[in-house]
KOLVEXMI-20949 format. One record per residue (C-alpha): residue in three letters; x, z, y. Coordinates in nm, 3 decimals, padded with zeros to 5 digits. Example, Ala and Ser with C-alpha at 12.3 -4.5 7.8 and 13.67 -1.06 7.14 Angstrom:
REC    r       px       pz       py
REC  Ala   01.230   00.780  -00.450
REC  Ser   01.367   00.714  -00.106
END
This chain:
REC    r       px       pz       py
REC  Unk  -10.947  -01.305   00.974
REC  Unk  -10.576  -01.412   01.047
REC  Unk  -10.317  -01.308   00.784
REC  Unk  -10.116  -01.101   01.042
REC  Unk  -10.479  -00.895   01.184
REC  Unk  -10.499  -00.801   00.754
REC  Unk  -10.146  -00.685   00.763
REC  Unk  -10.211  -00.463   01.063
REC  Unk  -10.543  -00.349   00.947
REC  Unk  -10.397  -00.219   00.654
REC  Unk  -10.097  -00.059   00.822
REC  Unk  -10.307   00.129   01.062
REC  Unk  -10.527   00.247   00.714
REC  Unk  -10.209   00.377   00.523
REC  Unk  -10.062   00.575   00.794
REC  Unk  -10.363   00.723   00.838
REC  Unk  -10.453   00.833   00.503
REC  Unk  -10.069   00.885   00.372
REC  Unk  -09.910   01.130   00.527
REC  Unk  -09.592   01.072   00.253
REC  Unk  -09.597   00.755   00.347
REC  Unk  -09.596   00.760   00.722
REC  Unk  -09.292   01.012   00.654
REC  Unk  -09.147   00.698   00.512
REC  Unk  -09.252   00.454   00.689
REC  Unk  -09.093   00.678   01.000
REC  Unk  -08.777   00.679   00.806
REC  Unk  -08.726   00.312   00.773
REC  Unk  -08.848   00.296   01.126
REC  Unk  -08.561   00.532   01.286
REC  Unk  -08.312   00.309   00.991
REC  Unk  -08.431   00.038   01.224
REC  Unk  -08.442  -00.243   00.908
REC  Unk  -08.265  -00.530   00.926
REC  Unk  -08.463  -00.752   00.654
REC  Unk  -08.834  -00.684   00.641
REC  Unk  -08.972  -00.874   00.336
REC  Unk  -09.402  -00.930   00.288
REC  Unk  -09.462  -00.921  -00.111
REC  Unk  -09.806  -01.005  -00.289
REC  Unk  -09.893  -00.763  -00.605
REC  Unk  -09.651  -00.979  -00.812
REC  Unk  -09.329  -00.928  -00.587
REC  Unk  -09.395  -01.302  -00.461
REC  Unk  -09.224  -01.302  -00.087
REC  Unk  -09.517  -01.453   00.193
REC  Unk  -09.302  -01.381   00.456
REC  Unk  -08.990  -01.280   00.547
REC  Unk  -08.815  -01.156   00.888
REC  Unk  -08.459  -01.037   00.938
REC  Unk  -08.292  -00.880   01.293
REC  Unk  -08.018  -00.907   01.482
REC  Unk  -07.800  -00.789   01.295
REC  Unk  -07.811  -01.108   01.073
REC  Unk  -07.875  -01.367   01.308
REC  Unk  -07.692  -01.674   01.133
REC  Unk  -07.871  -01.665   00.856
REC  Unk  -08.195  -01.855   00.766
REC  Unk  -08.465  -01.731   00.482
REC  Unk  -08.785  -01.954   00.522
REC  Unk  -08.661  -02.098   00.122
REC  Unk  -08.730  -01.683   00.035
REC  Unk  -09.088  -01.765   00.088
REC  Unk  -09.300  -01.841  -00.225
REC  Unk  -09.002  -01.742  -00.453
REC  Unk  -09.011  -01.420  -00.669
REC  Unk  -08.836  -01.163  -00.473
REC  Unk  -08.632  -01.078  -00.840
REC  Unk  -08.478  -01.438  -00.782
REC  Unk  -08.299  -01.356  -00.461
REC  Unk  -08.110  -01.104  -00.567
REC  Unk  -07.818  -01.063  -00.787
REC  Unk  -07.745  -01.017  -01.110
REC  Unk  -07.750  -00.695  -01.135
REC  Unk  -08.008  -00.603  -00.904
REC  Unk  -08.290  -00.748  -01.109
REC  Unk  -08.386  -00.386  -01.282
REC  Unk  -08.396  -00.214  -00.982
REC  Unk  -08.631  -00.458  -00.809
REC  Unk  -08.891  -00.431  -01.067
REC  Unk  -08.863  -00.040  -01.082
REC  Unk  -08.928  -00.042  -00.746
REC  Unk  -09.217  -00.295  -00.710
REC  Unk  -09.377  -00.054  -01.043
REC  Unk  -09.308   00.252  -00.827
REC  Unk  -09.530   00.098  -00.499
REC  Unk  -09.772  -00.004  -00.741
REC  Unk  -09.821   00.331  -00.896
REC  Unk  -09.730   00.584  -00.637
REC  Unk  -09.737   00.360  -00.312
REC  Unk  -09.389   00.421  -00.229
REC  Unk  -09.058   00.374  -00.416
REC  Unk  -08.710   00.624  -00.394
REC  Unk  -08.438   00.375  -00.201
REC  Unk  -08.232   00.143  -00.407
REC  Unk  -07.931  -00.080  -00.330
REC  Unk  -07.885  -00.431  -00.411
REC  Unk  -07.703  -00.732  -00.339
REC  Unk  -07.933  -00.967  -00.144
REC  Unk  -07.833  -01.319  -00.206
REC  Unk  -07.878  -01.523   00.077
REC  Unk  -07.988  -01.931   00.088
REC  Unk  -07.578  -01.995   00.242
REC  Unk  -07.485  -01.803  -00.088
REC  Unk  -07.343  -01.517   00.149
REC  Unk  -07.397  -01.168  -00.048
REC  Unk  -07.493  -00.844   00.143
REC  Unk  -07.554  -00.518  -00.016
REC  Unk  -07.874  -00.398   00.136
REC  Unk  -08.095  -00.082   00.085
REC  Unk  -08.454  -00.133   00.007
REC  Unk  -08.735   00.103  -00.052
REC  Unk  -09.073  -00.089  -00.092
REC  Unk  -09.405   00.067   00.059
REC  Unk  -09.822  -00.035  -00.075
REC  Unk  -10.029  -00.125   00.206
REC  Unk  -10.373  -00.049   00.197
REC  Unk  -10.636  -00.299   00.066
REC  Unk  -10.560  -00.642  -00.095
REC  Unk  -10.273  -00.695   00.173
REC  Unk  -09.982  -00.585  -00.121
REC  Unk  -09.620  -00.491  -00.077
REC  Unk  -09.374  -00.427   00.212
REC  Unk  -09.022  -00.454   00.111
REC  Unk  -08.808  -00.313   00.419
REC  Unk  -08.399  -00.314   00.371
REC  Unk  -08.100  -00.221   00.563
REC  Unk  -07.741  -00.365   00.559
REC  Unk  -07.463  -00.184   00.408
REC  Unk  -07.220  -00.395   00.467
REC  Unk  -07.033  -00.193   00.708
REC  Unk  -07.056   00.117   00.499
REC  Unk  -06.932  -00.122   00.163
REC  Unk  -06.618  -00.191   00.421
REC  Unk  -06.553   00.195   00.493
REC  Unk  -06.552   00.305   00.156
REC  Unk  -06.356   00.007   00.064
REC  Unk  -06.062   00.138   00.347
REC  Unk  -06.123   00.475   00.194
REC  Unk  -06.040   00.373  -00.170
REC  Unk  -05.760   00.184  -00.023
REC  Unk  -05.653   00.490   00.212
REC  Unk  -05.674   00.743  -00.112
REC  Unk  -05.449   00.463  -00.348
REC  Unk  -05.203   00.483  -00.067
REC  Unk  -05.197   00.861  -00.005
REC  Unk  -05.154   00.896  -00.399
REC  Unk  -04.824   00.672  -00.428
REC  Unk  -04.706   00.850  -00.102
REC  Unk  -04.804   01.165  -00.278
REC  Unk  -04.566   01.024  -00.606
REC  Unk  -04.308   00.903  -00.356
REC  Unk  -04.276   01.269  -00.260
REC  Unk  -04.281   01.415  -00.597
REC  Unk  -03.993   01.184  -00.686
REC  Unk  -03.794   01.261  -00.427
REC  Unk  -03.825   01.642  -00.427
REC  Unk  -03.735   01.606  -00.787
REC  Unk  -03.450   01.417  -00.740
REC  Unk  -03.364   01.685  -00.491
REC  Unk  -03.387   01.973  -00.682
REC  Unk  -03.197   01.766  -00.991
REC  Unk  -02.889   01.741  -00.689
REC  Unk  -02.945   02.082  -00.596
REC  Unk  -02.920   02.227  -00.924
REC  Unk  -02.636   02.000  -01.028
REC  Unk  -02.410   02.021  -00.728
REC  Unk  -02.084   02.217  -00.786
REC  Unk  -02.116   02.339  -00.409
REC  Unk  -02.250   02.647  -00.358
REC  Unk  -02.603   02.591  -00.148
REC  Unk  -02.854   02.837  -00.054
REC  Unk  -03.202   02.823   00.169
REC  Unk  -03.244   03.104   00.401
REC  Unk  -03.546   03.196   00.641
REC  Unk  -03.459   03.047   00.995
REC  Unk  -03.590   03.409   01.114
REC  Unk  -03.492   03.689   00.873
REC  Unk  -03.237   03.511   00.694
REC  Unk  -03.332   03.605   00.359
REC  Unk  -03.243   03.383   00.085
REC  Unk  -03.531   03.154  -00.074
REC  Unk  -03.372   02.984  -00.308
REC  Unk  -03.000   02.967  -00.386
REC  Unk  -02.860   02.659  -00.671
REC  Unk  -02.682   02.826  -01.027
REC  Unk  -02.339   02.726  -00.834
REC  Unk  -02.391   02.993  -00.557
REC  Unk  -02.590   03.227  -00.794
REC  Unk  -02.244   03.217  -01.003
REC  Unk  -01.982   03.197  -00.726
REC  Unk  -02.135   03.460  -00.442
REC  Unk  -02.377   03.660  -00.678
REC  Unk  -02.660   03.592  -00.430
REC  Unk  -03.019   03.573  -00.586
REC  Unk  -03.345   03.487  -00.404
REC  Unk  -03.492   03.743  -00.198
REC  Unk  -03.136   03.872  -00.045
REC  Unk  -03.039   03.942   00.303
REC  Unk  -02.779   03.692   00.352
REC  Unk  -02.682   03.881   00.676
REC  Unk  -02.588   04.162   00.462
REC  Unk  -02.325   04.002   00.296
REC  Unk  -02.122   03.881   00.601
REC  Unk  -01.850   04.102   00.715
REC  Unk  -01.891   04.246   01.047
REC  Unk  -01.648   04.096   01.202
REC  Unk  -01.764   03.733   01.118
REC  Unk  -02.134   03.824   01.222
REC  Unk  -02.125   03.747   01.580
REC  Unk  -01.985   03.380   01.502
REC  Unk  -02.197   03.318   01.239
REC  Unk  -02.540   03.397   01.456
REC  Unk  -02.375   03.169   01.721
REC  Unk  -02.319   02.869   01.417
REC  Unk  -02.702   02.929   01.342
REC  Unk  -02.784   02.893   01.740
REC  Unk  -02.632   02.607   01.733
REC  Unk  -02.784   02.461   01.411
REC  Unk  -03.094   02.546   01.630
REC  Unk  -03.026   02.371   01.923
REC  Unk  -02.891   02.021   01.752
REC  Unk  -03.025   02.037   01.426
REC  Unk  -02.631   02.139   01.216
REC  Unk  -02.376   02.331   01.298
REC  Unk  -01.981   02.247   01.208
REC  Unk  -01.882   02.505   00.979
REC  Unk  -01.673   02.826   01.052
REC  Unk  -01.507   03.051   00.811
REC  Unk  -01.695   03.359   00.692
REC  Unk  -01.610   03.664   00.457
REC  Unk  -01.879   03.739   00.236
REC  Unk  -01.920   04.001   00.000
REC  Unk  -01.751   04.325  -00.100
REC  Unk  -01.438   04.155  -00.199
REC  Unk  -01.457   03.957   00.180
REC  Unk  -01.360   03.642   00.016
REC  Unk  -01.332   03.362   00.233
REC  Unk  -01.605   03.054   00.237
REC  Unk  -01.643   02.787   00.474
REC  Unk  -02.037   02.807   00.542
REC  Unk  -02.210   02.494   00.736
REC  Unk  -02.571   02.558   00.875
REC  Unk  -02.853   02.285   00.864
REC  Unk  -03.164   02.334   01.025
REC  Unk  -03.499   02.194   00.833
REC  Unk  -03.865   02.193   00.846
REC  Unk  -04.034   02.382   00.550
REC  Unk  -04.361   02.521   00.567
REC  Unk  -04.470   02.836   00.703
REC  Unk  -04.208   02.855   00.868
REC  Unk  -03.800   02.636   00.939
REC  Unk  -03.528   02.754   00.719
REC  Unk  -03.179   02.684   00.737
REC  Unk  -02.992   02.500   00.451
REC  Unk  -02.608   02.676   00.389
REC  Unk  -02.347   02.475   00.220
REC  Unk  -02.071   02.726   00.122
REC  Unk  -01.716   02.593   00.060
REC  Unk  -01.441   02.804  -00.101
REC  Unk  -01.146   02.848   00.149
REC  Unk  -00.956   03.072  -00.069
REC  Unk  -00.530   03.115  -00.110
REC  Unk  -00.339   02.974  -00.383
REC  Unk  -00.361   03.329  -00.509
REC  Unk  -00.724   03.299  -00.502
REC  Unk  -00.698   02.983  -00.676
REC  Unk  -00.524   03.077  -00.945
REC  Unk  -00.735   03.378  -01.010
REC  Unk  -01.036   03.125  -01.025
REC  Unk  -00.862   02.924  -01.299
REC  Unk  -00.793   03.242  -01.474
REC  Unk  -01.162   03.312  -01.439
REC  Unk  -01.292   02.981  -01.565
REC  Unk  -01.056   03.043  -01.864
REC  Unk  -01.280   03.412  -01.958
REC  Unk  -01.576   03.139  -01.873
REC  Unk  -01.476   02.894  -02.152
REC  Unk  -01.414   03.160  -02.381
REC  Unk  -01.743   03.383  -02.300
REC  Unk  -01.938   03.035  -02.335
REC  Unk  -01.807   02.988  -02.698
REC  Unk  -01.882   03.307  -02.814
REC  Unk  -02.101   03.386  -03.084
REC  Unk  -02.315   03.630  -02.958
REC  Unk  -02.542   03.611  -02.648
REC  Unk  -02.409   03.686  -02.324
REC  Unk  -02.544   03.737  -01.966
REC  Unk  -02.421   03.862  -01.662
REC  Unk  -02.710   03.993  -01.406
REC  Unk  -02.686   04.221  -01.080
REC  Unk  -02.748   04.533  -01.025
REC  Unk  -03.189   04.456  -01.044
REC  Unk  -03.147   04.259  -01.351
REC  Unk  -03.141   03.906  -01.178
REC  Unk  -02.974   03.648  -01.432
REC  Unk  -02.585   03.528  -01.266
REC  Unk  -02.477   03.369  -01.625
REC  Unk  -02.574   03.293  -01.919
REC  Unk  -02.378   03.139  -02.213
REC  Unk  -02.483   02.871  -02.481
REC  Unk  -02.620   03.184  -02.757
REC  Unk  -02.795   03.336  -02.491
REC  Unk  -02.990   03.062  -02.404
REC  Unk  -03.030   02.955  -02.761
REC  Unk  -03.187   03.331  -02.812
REC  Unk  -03.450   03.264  -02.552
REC  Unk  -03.491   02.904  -02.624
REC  Unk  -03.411   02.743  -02.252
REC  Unk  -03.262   02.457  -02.206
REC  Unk  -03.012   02.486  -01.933
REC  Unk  -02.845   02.735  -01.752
REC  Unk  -02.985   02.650  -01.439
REC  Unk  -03.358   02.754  -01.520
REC  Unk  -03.223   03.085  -01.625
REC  Unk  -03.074   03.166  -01.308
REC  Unk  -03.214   03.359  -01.043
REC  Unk  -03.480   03.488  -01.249
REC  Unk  -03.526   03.814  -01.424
REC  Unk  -03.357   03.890  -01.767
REC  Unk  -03.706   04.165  -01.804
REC  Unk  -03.891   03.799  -01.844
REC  Unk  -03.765   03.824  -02.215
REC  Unk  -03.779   04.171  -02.249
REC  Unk  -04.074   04.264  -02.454
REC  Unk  -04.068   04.597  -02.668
REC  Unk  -04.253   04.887  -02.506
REC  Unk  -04.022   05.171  -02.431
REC  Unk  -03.761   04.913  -02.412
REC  Unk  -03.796   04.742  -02.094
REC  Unk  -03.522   04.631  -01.788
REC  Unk  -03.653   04.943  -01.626
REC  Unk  -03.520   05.197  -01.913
REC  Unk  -03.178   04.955  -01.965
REC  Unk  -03.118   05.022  -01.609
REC  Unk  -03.170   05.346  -01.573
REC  Unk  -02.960   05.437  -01.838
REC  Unk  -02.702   05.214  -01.712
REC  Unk  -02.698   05.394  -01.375
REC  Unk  -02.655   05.772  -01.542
REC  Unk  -02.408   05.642  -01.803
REC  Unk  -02.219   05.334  -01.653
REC  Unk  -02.274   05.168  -02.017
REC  Unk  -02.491   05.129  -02.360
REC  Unk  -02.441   05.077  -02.659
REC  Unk  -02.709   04.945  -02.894
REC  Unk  -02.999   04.948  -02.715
REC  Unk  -03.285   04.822  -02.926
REC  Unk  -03.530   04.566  -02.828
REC  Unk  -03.747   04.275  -02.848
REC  Unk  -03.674   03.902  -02.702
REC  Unk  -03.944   03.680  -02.638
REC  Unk  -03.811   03.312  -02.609
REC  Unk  -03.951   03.081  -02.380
REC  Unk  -04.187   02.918  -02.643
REC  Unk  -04.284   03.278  -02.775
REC  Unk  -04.083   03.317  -03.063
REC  Unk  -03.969   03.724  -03.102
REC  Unk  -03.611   03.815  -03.252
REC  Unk  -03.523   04.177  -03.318
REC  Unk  -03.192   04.237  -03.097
REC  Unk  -02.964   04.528  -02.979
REC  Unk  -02.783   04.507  -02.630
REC  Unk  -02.485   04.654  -02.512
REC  Unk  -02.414   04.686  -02.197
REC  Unk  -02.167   04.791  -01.917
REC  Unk  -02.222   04.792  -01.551
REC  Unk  -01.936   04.762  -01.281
REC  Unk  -01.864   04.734  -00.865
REC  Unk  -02.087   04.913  -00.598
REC  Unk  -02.379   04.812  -00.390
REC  Unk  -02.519   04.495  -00.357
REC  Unk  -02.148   04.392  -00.537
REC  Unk  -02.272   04.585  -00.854
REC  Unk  -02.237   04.358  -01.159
REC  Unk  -02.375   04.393  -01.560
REC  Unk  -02.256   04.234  -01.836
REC  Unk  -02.475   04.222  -02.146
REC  Unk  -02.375   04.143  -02.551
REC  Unk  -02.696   04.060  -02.680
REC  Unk  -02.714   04.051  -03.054
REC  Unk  -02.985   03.892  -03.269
REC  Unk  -03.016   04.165  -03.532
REC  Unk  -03.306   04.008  -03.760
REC  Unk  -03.077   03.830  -03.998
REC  Unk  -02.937   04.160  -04.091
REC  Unk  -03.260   04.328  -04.124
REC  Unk  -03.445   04.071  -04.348
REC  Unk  -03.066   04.072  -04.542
REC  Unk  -03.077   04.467  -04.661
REC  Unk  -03.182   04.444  -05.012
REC  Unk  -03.467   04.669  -05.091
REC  Unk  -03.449   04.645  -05.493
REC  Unk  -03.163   04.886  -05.496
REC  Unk  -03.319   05.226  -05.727
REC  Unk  -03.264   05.455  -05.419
REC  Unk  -03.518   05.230  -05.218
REC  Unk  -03.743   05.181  -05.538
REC  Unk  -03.783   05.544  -05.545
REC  Unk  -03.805   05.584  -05.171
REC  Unk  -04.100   05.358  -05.180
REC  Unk  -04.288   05.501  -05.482
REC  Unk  -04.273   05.784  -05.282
REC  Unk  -04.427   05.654  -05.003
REC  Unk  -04.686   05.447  -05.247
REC  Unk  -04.759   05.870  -05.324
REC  Unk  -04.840   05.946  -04.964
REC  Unk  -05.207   06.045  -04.954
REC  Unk  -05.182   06.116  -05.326
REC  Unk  -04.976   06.378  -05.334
REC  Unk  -04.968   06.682  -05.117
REC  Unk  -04.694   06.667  -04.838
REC  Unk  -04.495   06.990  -04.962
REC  Unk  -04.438   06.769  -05.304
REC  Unk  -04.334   06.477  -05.147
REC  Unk  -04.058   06.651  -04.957
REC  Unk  -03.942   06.810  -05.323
REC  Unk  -03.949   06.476  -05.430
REC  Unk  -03.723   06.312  -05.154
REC  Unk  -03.518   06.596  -05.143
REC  Unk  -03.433   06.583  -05.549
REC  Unk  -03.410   06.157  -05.508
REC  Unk  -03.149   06.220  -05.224
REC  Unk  -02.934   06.469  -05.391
REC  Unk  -02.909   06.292  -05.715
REC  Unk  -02.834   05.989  -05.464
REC  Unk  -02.573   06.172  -05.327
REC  Unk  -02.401   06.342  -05.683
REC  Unk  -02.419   05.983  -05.775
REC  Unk  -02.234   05.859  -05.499
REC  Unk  -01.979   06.141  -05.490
REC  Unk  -01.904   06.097  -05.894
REC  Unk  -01.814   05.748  -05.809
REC  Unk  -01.587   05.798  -05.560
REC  Unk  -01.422   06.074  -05.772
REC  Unk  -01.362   05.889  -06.099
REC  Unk  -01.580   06.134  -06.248
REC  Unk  -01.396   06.404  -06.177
REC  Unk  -01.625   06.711  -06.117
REC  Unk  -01.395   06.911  -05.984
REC  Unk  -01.342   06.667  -05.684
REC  Unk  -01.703   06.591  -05.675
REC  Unk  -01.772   06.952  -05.620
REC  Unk  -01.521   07.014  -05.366
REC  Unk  -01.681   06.618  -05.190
REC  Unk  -02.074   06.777  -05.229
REC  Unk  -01.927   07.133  -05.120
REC  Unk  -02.056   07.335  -05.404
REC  Unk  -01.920   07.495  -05.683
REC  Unk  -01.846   07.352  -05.984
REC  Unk  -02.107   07.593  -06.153
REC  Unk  -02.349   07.457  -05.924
REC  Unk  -02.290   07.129  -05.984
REC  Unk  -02.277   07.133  -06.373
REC  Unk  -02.661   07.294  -06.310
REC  Unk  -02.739   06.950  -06.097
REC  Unk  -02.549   06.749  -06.359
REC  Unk  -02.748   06.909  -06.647
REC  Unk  -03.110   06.936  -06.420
REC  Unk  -03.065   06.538  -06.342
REC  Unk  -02.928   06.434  -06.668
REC  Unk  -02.613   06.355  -06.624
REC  Unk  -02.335   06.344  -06.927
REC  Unk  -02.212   06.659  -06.891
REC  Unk  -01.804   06.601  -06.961
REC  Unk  -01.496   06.784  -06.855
REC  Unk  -01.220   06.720  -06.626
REC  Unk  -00.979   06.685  -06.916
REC  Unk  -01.198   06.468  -07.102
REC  Unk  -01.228   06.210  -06.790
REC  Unk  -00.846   06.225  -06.760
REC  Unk  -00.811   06.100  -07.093
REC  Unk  -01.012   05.874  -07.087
REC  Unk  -00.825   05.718  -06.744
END
């Protein structure tokens, strides 16, 4: 019987009694391979057929040659675990390669190898991946390219925000359609007062408003607008304000650039004002200036020290509550107090730093101007330095403590006899001392009698002398 009558003999045998296998077999079918190789038990090729899709190549050398040989490399494991696999289980799970050809061209190709019924042996059937090796090749290459874009952007929006933060003009970004602000830089935050989430609109005087909704029209229309002179804030001081219209995601905003276009007056008044800065900035003690909801407008060196941040212009435009820590003590309760009282004094509370370090401070405070105008000033004032420096060895603390060490000792109604008698002889001590001795003064210092006070004297052991016998001895 002709070789080609066994092969289809068989074929006709497996499909019939492997229903697995003609699930395969349908599968490479629909895959439509484009090498179909005809192995002997040992993997030997006997024949070998390729389609279309190759159609310069020739493989009649592949024939009597180990089908391990023609392959690469790498590929040599795979080809045996598959060959095992037919063997054993009369199919094996799909495997890539790279098929070396007789011209020496290299294709990856996907086998899976089938058993045919009988004596007939293996059928190796593969299908080129060239075209898919290509596509993912274009897609690393289109992913390294979207990354360095991707950096190209990061760089520039840093060296963006490095301008924006460092420019000396005022600049804010508003919404295109509400106008609120989004971000504004530390030089506008300082200068106007105007913190993210403002209506800018609310700051223009009336009588500016209509022109300034016409400059924004026309940033609209063209893409800028020259700029026109505008009075902002309670004061109405003037600024020259140009409008630039960008793209931002959700939605355009517009990009303000605010010039002053103040008097000579004005300009003067500005020195004199960059004169307090100078000195506020070399003070000791930390000081901020926020609005009226707490949003940081400056900050000196010892502030920022105090909450361990860098520079000024990371501070800005957020919250001074960030650092705010001690329950009881929060932004809410400073501000509240500051609207009833217009000012405190020696509020206690906790800072938390940036890298979580805590420092005991008191804040004083005063608040001035109206509305969105409203301005506070804070001296905060690391107080942990003098706490850890109050010396605790002195015999008035010793004996404060041993009374304390008594505390679940010692019924309550003895321990207050026992403060009470450690804090008068405390006191008899201190007024002796500032009287020379003199009991007479000490009486009249304690407000007690000078019977009285010889009784203390003799109850607490005191020498017991008289006022003529301390003036001689002065």
């Amino acid at each position: 019987m002709p070789d080609d009558m066994v092969y289809s003999s068989a074929w006709v045998d497996v499909r019939i009694r492997s229903a697995p296998l003609e699930r395969t077999m349908n599968r490479v079918n629909f895959a439509q391979p484009d090498i179909t190789l005809m192995l002997d038990w040992e993997g030997v090729i006997r024949q070998a057929d390729l389609s279309s899709a190759i159609p310069t190549e020739q493989v009649g050398d592949w024939v009597g040659r180990p089908w391990i040989d023609t392959v690469g490399d790498t590929g040599g494991d795979w080809i045996s675990r598959m060959l095992d696999d037919a063997r054993n289980r009369g199919v094996s799970a799909f495997r890539q390669v790279r098929q070396r050809f007789p011209s020496g061209l290299e294709l990856p190709i996907e086998y899976t190898t089938v058993r045919l019924g009988g004596e007939a042996g293996l059928i190796a059937v593969g299908k080129n991946l060239q075209a898919v090796a290509e596509l993912q090749s274009r897609l690393i290459a289109t992913q390294q390219a979207r990354e360095q874009d991707y950096w190209k952007l990061r760089d520039i929006e840093t060296r963006s925000r490095l301008l924006f933060d460092a420019s000396n003009e005022a600049v804010l970004v508003v919404e295109a359609e509400s106008l609120r602000v989004i971000e504004a830089n530390p030089a506008a935050i300082r200068a106007i007062g105007l913190a993210p989430g403002w209506e800018f609109l609310h700051e223009v005087a009336p009588r500016d408003e209509e022109a300034f909704r016409g400059m924004l029209r026309r940033a609209r229309e063209h893409g800028r607008a020259p700029g026109i002179l505008v009075h902002l804030g309670a004061e109405r001081t003037s600024w020259l304000v140009r409008a630039t219209l960008m793209a931002r995601d959700p939605g355009p905003v517009f990009l303000l650039q605010l010039a002053s276009a103040g008097t000579d007056t004005q300009s003067a008044a500005r020195g004199t004002l960059l004169r307090v800065d100078d000195i506020l900035e070399r003070l000791p003690d930390a000081f901020a200036v926020t609005d009226q909801d707490g949003t940081m407008r400056r900050a000196n060196k010892a502030f920022l020290e105090l909450i361990q941040a860098p520079t000024e212009a990371g501070v800005l435009g957020q919250s001074i509550g960030r650092w705010l820590s001690r329950p009881g003590s929060s932004l809410g309760v400073l501000l509240a107090t500051l609207h009833e009282h217009g000012a405190v004094s020696q509020f206690p509370t906790v800072i938390t730093g940036e890298v979580g370090l805590e420092a005991d401070v008191e804040i004083s405070a005063a608040s001035s101007g109206i509305g969105s105008a409203r301005a506070i000033g804070l001296i905060v004032r690391d107080i942990g330095r003098r706490m850890s420096a109050r010396d605790d060895t002195t015999p008035l603390s010793k004996a404060f403590t041993a009374i304390e060490d008594g505390i679940g000792k010692t019924p309550l109604p003895a321990l207050v006899r026992q403060t009470a008698a450690v804090l008068e002889r405390h006191c008899i001590e201190r007024a002796l001392a500032l009287a020379n001795g003199n009991r007479t003064a000490t009486a009249e210092l304690l407000g007690l009698s000078r019977q009285s006070l010889y009784a203390k004297l003799d109850r607490y052991g005191f020498h017991a002398q008289s006022d003529d016998e301390v003036e001689d001895e002065v």
